[in-house]
C-alpha positions in Angstrom: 0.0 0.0 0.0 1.3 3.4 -0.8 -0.6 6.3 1.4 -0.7 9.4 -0.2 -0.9 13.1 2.2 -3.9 15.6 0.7 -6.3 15.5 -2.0 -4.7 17.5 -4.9 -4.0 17.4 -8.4 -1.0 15.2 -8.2 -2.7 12.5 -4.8 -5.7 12.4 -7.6 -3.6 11.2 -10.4 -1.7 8.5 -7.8 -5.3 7.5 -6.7 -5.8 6.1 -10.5 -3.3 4.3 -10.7 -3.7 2.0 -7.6 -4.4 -1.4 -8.4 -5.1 -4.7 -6.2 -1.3 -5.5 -6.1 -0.2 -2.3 -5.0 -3.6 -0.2 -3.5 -2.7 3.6 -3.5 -5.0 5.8 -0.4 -5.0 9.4 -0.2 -5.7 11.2 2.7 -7.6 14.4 2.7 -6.6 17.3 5.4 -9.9 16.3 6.9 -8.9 13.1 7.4 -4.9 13.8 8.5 -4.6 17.4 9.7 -0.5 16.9 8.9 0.0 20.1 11.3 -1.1 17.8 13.9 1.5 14.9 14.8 -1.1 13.1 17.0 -3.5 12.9 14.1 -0.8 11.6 11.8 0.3 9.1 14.2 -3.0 7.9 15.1 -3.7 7.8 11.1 -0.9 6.0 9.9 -1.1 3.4 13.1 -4.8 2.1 11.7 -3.4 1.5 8.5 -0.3 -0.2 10.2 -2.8 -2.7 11.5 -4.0 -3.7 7.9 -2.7 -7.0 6.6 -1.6 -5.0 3.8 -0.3 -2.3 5.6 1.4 0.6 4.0 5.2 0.5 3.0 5.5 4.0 1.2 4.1 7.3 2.0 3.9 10.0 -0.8 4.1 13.6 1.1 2.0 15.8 -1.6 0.3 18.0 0.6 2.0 21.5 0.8 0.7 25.1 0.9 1.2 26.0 -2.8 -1.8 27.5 -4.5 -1.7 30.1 -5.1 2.5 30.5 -4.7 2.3 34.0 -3.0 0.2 32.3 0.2 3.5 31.7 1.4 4.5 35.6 0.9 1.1 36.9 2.9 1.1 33.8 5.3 5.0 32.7 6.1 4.0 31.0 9.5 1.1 29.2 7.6 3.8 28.2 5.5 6.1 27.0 8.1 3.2 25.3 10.0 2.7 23.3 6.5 5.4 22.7 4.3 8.2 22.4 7.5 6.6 21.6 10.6 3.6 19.2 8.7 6.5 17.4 6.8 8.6 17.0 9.9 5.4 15.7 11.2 4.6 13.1 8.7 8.5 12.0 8.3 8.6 11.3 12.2 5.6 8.9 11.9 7.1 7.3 8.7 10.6 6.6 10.7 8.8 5.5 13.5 6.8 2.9 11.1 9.6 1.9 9.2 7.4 4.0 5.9 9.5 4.5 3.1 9.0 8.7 3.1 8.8 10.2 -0.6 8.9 13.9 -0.5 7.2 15.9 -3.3 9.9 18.9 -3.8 10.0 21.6 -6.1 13.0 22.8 -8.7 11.9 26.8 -7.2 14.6 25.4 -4.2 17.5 25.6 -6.9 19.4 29.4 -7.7 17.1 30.7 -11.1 17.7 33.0 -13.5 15.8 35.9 -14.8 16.7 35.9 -18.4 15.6 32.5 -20.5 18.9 32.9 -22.7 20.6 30.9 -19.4 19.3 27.8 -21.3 22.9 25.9 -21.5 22.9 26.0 -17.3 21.3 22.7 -16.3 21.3 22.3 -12.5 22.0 19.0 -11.3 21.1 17.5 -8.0 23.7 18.7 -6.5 24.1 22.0 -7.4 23.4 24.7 -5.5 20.1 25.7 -4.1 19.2 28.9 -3.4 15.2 29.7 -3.7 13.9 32.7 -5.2 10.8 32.7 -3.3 9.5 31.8 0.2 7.6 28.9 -1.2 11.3 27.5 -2.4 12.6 27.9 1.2 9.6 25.9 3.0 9.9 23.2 0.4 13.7 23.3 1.0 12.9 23.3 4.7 10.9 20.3 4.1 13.7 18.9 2.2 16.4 19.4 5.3 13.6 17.3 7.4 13.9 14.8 4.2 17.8 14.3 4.4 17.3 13.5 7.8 15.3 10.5 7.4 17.7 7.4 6.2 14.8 5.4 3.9 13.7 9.0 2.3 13.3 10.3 -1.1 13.4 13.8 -2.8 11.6 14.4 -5.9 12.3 17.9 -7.4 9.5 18.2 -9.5 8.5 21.1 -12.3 5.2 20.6 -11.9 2.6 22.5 -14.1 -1.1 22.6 -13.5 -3.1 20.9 -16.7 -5.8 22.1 -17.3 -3.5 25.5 -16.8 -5.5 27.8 -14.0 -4.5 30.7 -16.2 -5.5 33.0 -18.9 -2.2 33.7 -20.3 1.1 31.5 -20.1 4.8 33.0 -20.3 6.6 33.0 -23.4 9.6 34.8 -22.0 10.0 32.3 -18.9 11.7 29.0 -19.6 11.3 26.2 -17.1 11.3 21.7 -17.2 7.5 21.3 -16.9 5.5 18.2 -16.4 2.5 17.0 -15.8 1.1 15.4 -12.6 -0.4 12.6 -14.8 3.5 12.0 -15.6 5.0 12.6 -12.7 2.3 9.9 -10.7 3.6 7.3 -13.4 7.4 8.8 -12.6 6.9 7.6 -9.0 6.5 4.5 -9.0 8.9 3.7 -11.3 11.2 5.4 -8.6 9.9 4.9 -5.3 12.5 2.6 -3.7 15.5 5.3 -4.5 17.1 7.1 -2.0 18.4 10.5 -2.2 16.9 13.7 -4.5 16.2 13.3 -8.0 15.2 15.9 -10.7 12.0 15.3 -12.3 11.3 17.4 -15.3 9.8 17.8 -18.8 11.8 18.9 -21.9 12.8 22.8 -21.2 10.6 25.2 -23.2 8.6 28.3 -22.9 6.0 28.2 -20.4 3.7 29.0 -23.1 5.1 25.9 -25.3 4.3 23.7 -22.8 0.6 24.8 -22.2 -0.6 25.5 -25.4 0.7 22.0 -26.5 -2.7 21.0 -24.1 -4.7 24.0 -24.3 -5.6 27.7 -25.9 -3.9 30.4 -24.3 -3.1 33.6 -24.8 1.1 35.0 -24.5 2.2 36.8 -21.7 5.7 38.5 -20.8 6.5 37.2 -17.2 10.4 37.5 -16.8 10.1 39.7 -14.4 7.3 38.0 -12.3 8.7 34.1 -12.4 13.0 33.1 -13.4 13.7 30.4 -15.6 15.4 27.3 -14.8 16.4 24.4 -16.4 16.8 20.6 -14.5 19.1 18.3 -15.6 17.1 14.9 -15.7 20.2 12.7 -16.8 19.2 10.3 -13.0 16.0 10.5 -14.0 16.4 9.1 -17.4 19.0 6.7 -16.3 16.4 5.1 -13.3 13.3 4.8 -15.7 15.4 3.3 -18.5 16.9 0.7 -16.5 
């Protein structure tokens, strides 16, 4: 069993593809407040008492939309994405949970200007957000590298439908899908460590009008460009 934290876009797409070999449950924030440790616990201890109990836990649920919540709200962002993932990696250690940890590629050092295309980061390149929503997901992440069965996925997630509008044609990023990111992990679930997981790098615009109508919009001044190096990723899925 794989138990999934929140009810987003990405749990949703995990949900489908749970099958009677490997069953995949989310959790709603009504049924696992993750700012509450004592609800976690008492949570993940029922479905420790299952015959097929769970042996990976996929932490989704973050305070993300929209991004600038963690600009007006910080200790709302703390409470969530630091303190609610130290929460659910505790009770996965205690259980013996493999603990996968949805990331974000907003934790690396962007750039402003899309002509940066040649610099790839790499997983262990430096990090240096750009926003406050990159430093509680890299808080997150420090909780992450202290957990010995853990996993870090840095993900370039990009909402499909698209919320939006417009799309950027001047801001240059790896996006994917959460359709393709659920298949991504569990094809990768019993890795260690951090791994980029990213799309081909393209216009922001590219990417969304490749599922949708939408308008063009300047943005390089509103969100930087980056682009992930997905070599370990390729190697892991290819194997």
């Amino acid at each position: 069993m794989i138990l999934v934290s929140g009810n987003g876009s990405l749990a949703k797409e995990l949900v489908k593809l749970s099958t009677k070999s490997l069953s995949i449950v989310s959790l709603s924030k009504k049924e696992m407040d993750i700012t509450d440790e004592f609800k976690v616990s008492e949570v993940v201890k029922k479905y420790m008492m299952m015959p097929n109990y769970p042996k990976y836990f996929v932490h989704t649920a973050a305070l993300t939309k929209p991004m600038d919540v963690n600009d007006r709200n910080p200790i709302m962002s703390v409470d969530t994405n630091i303190v609610g993932t130290a929460n659910v990696a505790r009770v996965c250690d205690k259980y013996g949970i493999k603990f996968i940890y949805i990331s974000t590629d907003f934790v690396y050092k962007s750039y402003q200007n899309s002509s940066f295309y040649k610099t790839e980061v790499k997983e262990d390149d430096r990090v240096k957000p750009s926003n406050k929503y990159g430093w509680s997901k890299l808080g997150g992440e420090c909780v992450a590298q202290l957990i010995s069965n853990a996993l870090i996925l840095r993900c370039a997630l990009c909402d499909i439908p698209f919320r939006h509008a417009v799309a950027f044609d001047d801001v240059w990023r790896s996006s994917i899908t959460h359709k393709d990111v659920a298949g991504i992990i569990l094809k990768v679930k019993d890795e260690v460590g951090t791994i980029n997981v990213g799309g081909e790098y393209k216009s922001v615009y590219d990417f969304v009008s490749k599922h949708q109508s939408v308008k063009r919009a300047s943005g390089s001044n509103i969100t930087p460009s980056l682009n992930l190096n997905i070599d370990k990723l390729m190697d892991l899925i290819d194997e």
